[in-house]
MARFIKE-854015 format. One record per residue: residue in one letter; residue number from 1; x, y, z of N, C-alpha, C, CB in turn. Coordinates in Angstrom, 1 decimal. Each point is the difference from the previous one (the first is absolute). Last residue first. Glycine has a CB too. Example, Ala and Ser with C-alpha at 12.3 -4.5 7.8 and 13.67 -1.06 7.14 Angstrom:
(pt "S",2,(12.8,-2.2,7.1),(0.9,1.1,0.0),(-0.8,1.1,0.8),(1.2,-0.6,-2.2))
(pt "A",1,(-0.9,-5.1,2.1),(-0.9,1.2,0.0),(0.9,1.2,0.0),(-1.9,-1.2,1.2))
END
This chain:
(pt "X",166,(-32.3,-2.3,14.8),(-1.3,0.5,0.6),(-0.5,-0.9,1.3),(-0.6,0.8,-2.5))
(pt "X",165,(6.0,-0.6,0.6),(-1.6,-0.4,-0.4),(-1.1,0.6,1.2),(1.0,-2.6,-1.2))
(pt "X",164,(5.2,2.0,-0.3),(-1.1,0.9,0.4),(-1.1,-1.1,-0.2),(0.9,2.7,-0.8))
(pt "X",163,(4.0,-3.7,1.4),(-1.0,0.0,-0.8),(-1.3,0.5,0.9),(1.2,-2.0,-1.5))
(pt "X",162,(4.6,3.1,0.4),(-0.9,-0.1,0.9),(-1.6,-0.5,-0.4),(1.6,1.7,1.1))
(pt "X",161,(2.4,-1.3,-3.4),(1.0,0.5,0.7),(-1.1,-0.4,1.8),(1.5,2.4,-2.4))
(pt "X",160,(-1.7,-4.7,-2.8),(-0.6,0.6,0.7),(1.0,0.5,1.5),(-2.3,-1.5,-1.3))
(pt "X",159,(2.8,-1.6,-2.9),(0.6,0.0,1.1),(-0.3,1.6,0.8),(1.9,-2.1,-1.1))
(pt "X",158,(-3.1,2.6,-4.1),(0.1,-1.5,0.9),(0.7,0.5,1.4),(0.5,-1.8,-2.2))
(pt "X",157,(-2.2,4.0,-3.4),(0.5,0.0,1.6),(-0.5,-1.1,1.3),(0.2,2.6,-0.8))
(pt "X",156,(1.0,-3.4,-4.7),(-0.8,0.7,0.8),(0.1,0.0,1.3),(-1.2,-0.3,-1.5))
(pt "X",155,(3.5,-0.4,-3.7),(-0.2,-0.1,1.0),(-1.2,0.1,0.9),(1.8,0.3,-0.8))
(pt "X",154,(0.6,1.1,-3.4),(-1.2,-0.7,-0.4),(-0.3,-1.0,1.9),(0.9,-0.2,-3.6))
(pt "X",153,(2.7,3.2,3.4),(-1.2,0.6,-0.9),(-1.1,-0.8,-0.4),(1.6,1.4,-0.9))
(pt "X",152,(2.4,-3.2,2.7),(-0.4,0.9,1.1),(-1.4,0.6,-0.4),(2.4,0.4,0.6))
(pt "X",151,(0.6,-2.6,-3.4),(-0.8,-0.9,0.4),(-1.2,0.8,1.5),(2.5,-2.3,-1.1))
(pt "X",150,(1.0,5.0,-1.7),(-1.1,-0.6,-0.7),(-0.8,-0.8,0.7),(1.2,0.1,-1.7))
(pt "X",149,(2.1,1.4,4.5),(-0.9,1.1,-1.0),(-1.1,-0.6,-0.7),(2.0,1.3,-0.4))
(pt "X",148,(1.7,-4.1,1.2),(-0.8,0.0,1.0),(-0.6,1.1,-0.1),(1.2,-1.3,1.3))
(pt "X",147,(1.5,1.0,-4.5),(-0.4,-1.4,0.0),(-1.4,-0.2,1.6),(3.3,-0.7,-1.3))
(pt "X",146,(-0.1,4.4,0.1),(-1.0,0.0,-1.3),(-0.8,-1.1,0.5),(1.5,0.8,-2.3))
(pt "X",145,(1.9,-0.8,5.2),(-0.7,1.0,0.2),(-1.0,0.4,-0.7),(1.7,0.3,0.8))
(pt "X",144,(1.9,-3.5,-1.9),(-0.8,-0.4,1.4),(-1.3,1.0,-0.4),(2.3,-0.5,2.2))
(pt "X",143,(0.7,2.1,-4.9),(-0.7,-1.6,-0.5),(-1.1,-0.2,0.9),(2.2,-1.3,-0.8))
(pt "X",142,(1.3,4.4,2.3),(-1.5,0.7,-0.6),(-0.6,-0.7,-1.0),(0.8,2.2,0.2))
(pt "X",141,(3.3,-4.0,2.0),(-1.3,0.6,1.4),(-1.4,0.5,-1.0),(2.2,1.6,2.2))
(pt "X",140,(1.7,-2.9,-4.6),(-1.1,-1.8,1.0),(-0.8,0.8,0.3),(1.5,-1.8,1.5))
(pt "X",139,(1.8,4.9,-2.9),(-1.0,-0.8,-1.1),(-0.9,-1.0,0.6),(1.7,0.1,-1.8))
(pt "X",138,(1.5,2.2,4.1),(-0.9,1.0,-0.2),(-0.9,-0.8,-1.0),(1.5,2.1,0.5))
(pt "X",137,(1.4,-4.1,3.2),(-0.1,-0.7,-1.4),(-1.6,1.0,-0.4),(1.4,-3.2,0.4))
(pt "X",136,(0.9,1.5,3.9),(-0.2,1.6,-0.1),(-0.2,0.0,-1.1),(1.1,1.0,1.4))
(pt "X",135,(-2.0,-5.4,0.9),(1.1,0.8,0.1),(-0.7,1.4,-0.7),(2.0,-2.0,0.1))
(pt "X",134,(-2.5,-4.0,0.3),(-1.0,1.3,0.5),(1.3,1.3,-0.2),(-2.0,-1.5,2.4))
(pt "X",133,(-0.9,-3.8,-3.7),(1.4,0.7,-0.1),(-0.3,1.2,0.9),(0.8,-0.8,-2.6))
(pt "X",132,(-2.4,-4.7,3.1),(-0.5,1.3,-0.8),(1.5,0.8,-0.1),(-2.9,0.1,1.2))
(pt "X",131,(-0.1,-4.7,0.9),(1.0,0.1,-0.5),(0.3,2.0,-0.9),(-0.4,-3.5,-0.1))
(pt "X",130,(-2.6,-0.4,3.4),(0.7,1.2,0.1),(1.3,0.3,-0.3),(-1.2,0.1,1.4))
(pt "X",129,(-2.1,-3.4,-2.7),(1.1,-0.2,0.5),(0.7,0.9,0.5),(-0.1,-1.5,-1.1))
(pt "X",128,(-3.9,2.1,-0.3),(-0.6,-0.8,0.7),(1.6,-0.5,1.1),(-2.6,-0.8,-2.2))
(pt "X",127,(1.7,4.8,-0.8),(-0.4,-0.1,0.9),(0.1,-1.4,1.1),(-1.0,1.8,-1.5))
(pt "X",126,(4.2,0.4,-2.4),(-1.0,-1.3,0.4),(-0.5,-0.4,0.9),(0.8,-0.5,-1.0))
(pt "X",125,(1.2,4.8,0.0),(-0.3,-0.5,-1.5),(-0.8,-1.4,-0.3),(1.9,1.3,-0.3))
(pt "X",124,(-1.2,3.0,3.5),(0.0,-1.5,0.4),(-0.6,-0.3,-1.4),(-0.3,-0.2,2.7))
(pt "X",123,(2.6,4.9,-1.4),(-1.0,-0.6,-0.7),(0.1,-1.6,0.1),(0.0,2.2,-1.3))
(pt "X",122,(1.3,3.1,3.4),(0.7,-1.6,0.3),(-1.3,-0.4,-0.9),(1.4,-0.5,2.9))
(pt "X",121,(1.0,5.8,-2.7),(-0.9,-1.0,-0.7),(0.2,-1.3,0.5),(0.1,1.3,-2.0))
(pt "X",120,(1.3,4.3,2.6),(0.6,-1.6,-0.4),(-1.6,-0.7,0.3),(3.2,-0.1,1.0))
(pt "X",119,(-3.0,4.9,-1.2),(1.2,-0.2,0.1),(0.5,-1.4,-0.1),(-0.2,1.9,1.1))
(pt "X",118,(-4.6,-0.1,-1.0),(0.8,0.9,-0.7),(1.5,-0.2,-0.3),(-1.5,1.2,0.8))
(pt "X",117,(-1.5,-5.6,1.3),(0.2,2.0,0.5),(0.6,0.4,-1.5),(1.0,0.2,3.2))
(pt "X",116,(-4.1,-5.8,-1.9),(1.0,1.3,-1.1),(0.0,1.2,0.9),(-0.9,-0.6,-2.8))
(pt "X",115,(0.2,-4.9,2.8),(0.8,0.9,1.0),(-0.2,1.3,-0.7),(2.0,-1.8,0.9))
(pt "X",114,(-4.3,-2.5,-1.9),(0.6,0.5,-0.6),(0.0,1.2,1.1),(-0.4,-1.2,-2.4))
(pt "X",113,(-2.0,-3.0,-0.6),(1.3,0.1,1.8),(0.8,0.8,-0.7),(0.4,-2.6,1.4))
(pt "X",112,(-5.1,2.7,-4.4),(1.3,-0.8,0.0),(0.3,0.6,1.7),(0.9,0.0,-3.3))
(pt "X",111,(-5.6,-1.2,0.5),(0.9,1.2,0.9),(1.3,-0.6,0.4),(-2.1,0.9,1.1))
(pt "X",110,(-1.4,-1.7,-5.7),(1.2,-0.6,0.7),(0.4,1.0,1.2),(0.8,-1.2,-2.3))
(pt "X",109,(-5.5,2.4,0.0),(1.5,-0.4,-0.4),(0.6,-0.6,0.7),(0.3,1.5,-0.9))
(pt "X",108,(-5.6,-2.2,-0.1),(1.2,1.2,0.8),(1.4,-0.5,0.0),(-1.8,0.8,2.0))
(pt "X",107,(-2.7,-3.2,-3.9),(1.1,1.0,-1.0),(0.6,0.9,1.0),(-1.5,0.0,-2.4))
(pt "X",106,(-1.9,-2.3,5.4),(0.1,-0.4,-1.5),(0.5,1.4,-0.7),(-2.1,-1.9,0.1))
(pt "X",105,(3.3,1.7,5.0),(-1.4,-0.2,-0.9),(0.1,0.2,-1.1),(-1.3,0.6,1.4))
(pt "X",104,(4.1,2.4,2.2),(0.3,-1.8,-0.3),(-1.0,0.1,-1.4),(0.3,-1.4,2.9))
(pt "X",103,(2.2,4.9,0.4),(-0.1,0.0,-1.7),(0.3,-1.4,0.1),(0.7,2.4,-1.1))
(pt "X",102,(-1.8,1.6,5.1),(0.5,-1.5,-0.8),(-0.6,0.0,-1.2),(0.1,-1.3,1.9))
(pt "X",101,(2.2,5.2,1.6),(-0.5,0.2,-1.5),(-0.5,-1.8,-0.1),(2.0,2.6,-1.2))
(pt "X",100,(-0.3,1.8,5.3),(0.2,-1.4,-0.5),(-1.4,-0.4,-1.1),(1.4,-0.6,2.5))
(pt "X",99,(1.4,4.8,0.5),(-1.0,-0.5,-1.2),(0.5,-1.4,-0.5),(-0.5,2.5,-1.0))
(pt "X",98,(2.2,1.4,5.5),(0.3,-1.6,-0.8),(-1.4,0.3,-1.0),(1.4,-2.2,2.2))
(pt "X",97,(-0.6,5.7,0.5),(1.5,-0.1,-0.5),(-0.5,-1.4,-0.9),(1.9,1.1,2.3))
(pt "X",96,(-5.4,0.2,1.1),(0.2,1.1,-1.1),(1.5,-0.2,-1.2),(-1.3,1.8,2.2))
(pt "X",95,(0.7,-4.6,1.5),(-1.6,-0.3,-1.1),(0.2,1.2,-1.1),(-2.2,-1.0,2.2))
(pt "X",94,(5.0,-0.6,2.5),(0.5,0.5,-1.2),(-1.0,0.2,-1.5),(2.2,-1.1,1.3))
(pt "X",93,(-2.9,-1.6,2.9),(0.4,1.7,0.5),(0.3,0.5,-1.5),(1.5,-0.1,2.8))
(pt "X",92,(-3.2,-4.1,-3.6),(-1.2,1.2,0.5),(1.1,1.0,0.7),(-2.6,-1.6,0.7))
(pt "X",91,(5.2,-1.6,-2.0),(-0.3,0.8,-1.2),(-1.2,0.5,0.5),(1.1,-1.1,-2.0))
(pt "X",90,(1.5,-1.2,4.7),(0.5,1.7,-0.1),(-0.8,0.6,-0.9),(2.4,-0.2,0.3))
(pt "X",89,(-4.2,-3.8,1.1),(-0.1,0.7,1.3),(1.1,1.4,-0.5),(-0.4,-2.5,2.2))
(pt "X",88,(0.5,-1.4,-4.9),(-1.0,0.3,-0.1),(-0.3,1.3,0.7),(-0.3,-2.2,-0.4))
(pt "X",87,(4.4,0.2,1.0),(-0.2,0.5,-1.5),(-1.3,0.9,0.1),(1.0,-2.3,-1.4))
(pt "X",86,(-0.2,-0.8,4.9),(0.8,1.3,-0.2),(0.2,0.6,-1.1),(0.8,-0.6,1.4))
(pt "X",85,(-2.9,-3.3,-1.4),(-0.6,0.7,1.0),(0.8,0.9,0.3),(-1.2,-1.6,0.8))
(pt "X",84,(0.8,-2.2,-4.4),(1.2,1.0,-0.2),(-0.6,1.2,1.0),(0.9,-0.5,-2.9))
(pt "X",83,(-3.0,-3.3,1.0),(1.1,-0.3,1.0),(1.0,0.7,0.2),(-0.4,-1.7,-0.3))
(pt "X",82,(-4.6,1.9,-1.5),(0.3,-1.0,0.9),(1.5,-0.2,0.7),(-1.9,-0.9,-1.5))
(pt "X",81,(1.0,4.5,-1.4),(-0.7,0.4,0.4),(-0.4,-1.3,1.4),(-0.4,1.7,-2.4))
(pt "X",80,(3.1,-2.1,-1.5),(0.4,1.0,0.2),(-1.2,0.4,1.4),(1.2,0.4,-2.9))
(pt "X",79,(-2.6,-3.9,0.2),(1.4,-0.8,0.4),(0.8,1.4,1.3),(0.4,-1.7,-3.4))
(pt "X",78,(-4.0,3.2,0.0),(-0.2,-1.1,1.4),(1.1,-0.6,1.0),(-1.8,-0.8,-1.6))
(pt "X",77,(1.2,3.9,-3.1),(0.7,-0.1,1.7),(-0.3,-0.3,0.9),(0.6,1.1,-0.3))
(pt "X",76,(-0.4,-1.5,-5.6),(-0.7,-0.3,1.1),(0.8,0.5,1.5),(-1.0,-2.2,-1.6))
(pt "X",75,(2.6,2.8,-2.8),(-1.0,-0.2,-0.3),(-1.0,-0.8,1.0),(1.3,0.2,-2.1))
(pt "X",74,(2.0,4.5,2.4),(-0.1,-1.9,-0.4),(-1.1,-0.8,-0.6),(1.3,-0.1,1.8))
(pt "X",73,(1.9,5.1,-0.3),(-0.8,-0.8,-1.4),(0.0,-1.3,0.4),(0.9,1.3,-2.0))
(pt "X",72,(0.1,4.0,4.9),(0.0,-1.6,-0.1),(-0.5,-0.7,-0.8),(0.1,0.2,1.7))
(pt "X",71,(2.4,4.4,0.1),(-0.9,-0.1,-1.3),(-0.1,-1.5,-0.2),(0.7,2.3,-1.3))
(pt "X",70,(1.1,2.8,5.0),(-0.3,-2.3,-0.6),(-0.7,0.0,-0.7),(0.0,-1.4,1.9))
(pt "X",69,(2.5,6.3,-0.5),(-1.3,-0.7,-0.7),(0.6,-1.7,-0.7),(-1.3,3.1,-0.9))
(pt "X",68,(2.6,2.3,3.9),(0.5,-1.2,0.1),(-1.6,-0.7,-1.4),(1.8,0.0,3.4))
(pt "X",67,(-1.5,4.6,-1.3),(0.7,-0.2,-1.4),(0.6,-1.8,-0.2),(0.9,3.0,0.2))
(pt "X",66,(-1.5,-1.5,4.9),(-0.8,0.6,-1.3),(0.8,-0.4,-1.0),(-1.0,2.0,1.0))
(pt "X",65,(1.5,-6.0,1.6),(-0.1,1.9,0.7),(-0.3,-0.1,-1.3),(1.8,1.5,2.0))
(pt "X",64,(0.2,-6.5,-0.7),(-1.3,1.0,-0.2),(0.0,1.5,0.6),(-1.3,-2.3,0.2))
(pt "X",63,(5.3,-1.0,0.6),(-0.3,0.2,-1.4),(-0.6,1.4,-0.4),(-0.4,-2.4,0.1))
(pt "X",62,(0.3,-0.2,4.2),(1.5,1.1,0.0),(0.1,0.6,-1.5),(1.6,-1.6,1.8))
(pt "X",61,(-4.9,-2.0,-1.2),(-0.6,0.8,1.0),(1.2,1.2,-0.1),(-1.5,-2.1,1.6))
(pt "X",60,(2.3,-1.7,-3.8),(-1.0,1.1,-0.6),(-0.3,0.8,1.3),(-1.2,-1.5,-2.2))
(pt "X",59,(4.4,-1.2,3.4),(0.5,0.9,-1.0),(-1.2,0.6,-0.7),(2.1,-1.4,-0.2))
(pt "X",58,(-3.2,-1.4,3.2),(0.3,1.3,0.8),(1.2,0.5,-1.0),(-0.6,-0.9,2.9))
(pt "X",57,(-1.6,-2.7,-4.1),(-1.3,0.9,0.3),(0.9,1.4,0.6),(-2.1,-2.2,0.8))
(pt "X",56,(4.8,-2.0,-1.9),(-0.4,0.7,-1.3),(-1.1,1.3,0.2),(0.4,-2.4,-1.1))
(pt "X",55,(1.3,-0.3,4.8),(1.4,1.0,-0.5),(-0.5,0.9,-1.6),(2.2,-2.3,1.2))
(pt "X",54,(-5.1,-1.1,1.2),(0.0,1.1,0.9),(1.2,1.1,-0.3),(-1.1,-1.7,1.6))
(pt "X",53,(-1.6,-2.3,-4.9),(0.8,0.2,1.0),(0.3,1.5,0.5),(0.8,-2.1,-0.7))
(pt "X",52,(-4.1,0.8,-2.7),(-0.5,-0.1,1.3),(1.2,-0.1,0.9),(-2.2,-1.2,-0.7))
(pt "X",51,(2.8,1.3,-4.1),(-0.3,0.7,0.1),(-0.7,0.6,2.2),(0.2,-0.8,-3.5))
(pt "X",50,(3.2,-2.2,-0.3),(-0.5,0.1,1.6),(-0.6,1.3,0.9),(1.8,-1.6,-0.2))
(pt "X",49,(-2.5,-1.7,-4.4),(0.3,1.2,0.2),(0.2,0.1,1.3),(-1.0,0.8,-1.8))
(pt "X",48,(-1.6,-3.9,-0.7),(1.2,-0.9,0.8),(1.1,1.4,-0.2),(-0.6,-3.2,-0.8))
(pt "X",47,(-4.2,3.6,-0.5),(0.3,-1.2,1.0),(1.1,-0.2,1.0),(-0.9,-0.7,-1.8))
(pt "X",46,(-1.2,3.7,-2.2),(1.1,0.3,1.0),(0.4,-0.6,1.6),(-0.6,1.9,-1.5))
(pt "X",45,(-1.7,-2.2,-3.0),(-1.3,0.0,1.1),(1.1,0.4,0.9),(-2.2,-1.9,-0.5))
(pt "X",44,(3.4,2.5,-3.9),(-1.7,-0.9,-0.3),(-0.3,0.2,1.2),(0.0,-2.0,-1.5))
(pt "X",43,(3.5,6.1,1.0),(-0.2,-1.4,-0.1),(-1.3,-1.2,-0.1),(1.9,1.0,1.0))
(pt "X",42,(0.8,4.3,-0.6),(-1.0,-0.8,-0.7),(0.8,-1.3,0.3),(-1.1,1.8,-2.0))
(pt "X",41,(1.9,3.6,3.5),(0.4,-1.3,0.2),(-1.7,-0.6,-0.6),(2.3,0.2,2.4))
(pt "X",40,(0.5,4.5,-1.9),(-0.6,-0.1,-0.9),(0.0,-1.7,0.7),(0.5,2.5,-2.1))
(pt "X",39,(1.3,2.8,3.6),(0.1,-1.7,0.0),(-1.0,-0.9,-0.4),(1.3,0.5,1.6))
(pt "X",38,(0.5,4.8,-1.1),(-1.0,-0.1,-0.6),(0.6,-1.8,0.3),(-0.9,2.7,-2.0))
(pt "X",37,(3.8,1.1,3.7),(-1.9,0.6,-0.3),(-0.6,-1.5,0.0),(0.0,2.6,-2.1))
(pt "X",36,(4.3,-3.2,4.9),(-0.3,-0.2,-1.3),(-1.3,0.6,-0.3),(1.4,-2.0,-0.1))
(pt "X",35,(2.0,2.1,4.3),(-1.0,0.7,-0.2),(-0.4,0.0,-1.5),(0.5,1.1,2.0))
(pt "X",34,(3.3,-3.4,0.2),(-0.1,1.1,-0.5),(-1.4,0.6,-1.1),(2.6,-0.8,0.5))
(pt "X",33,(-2.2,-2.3,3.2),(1.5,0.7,0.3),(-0.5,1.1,-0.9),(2.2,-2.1,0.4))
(pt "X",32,(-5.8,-1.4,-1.0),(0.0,0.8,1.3),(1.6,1.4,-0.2),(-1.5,-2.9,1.8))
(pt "X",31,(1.3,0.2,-5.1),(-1.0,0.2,-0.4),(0.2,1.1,1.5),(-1.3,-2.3,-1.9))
(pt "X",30,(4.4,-1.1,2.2),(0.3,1.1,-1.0),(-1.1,1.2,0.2),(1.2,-1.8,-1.9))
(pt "X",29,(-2.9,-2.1,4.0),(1.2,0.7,0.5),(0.5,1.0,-0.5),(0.4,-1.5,0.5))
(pt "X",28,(-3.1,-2.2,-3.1),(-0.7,1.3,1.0),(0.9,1.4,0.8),(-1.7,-2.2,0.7))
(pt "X",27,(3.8,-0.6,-3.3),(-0.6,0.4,-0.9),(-1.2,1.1,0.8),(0.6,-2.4,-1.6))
(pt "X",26,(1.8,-1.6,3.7),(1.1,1.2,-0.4),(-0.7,1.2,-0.4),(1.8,-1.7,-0.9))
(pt "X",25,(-4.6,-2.1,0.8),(0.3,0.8,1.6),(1.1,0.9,-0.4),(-0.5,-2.0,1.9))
(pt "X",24,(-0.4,-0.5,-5.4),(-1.0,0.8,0.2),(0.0,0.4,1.6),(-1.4,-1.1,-2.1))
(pt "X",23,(4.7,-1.9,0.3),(0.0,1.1,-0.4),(-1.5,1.0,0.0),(2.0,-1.2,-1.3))
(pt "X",22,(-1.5,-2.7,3.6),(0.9,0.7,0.5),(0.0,1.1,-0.3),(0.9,-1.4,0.3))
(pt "X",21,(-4.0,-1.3,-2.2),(-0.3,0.8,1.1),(1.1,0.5,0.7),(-1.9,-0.9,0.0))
(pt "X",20,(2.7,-1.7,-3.8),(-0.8,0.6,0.0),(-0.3,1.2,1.0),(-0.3,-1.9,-1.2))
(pt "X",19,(3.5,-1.8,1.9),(0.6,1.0,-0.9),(-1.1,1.1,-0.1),(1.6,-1.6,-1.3))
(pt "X",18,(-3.1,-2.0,3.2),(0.7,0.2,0.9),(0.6,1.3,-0.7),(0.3,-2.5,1.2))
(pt "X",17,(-2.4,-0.4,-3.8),(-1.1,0.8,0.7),(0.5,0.5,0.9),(-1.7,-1.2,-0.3))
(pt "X",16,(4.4,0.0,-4.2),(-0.4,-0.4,1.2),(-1.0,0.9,0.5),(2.2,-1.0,0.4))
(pt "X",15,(1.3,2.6,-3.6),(-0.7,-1.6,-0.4),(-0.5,0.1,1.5),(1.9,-1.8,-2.1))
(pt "X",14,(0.1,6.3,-0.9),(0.0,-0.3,0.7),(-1.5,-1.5,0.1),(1.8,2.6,0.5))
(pt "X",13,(1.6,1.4,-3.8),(-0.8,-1.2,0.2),(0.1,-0.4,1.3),(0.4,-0.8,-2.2))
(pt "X",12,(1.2,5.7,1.5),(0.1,-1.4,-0.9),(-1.3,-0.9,0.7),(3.1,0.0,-0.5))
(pt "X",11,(-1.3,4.6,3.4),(-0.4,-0.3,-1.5),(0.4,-0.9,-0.3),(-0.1,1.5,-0.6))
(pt "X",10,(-0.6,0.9,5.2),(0.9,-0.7,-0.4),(-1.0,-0.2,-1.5),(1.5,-1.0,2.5))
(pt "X",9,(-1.6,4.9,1.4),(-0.8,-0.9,-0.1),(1.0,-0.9,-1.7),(-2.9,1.6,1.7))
(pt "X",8,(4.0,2.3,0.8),(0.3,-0.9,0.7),(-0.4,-1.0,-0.4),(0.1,1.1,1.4))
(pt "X",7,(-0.7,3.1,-3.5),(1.6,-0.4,-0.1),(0.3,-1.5,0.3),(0.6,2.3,0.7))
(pt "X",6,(-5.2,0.1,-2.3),(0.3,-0.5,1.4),(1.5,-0.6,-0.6),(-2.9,-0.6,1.4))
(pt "X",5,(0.1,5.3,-2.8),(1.1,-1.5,-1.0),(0.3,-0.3,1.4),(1.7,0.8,-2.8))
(pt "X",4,(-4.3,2.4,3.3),(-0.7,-0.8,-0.8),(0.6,-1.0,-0.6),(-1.2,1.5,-0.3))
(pt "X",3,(1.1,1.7,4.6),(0.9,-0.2,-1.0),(-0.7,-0.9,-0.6),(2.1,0.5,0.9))
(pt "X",2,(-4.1,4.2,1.1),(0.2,-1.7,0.3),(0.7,-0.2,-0.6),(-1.7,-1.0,0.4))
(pt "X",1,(2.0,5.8,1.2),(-0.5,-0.7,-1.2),(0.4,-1.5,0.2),(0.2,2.0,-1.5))
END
């Protein structure tokens, strides 16, 4: 049975773009070690995520198996699709595990930065200054979690695993 409370991964406030993605590499790591079901990530365009480095892919890649499921919210993934080439290249291996959802265009909600598993939570409260909180906080997580659900639902499916045509 996976563990769902990551012990390792650290709680409170954290400032900087350097702090940010540290803690989202940790975050992958854990994720990979101890085999988390379900990981949930939103951001406007996940720009500045390190999602294309080679330590983050090969924790999803150590991650992904059955019963595993990514769940991506933004409101655009271009940015995701221009500079993140190891990202891109796991999520067609992995097409059956990931769903990805955008939610832009007149009256769509706010997609918030946002880390979420079953067990802890990183939430960038200021995207621009990367500023945010993060930890095990049963109440944050299922705020988060209402919060991206909803916006998810009025969504639509995006970032294509592969594009077909006649």
């Amino acid at each position: 049975m996976p563990n769902e409370t990551p012990a390792t991964l650290p709680e409170g406030a954290f400032d900087g773009r350097q702090h940010f993605a540290d803690l989202l590499r940790a975050a992958f790591d854990a994720a990979s070690r101890q085999q988390w079901r379900e990981i949930v990530l939103a951001d406007a365009d996940f720009a500045d995520w390190p999602l294309g480095e080679r330590a983050v892919a090969q924790a999803l890649q150590d991650w992904a198996g059955p019963g595993r499921q990514l769940r991506m919210l933004a409101r655009g993934f271009e940015s995701v699709e221009r500079t993140h080439a190891r990202f891109v290249h796991w999520r067609r291996q992995w097409d059956h595990i990931v769903a990805c959802r955008r939610c832009d265009g007149p009256g769509a909600p706010t997609v918030p930065s946002l880390f979420w598993t079953p067990g802890w939570c990183l939430h960038r409260v200021d995207p621009a200054g990367c500023r945010g909180v993060c930890g095990t906080q049963a109440m944050a997580r299922t705020a988060w979690r209402q919060t991206v659900d909803e916006a998810w639902q009025q969504g639509r499916p995006a970032f294509a695993a592969s594009v077909l045509g006649l």
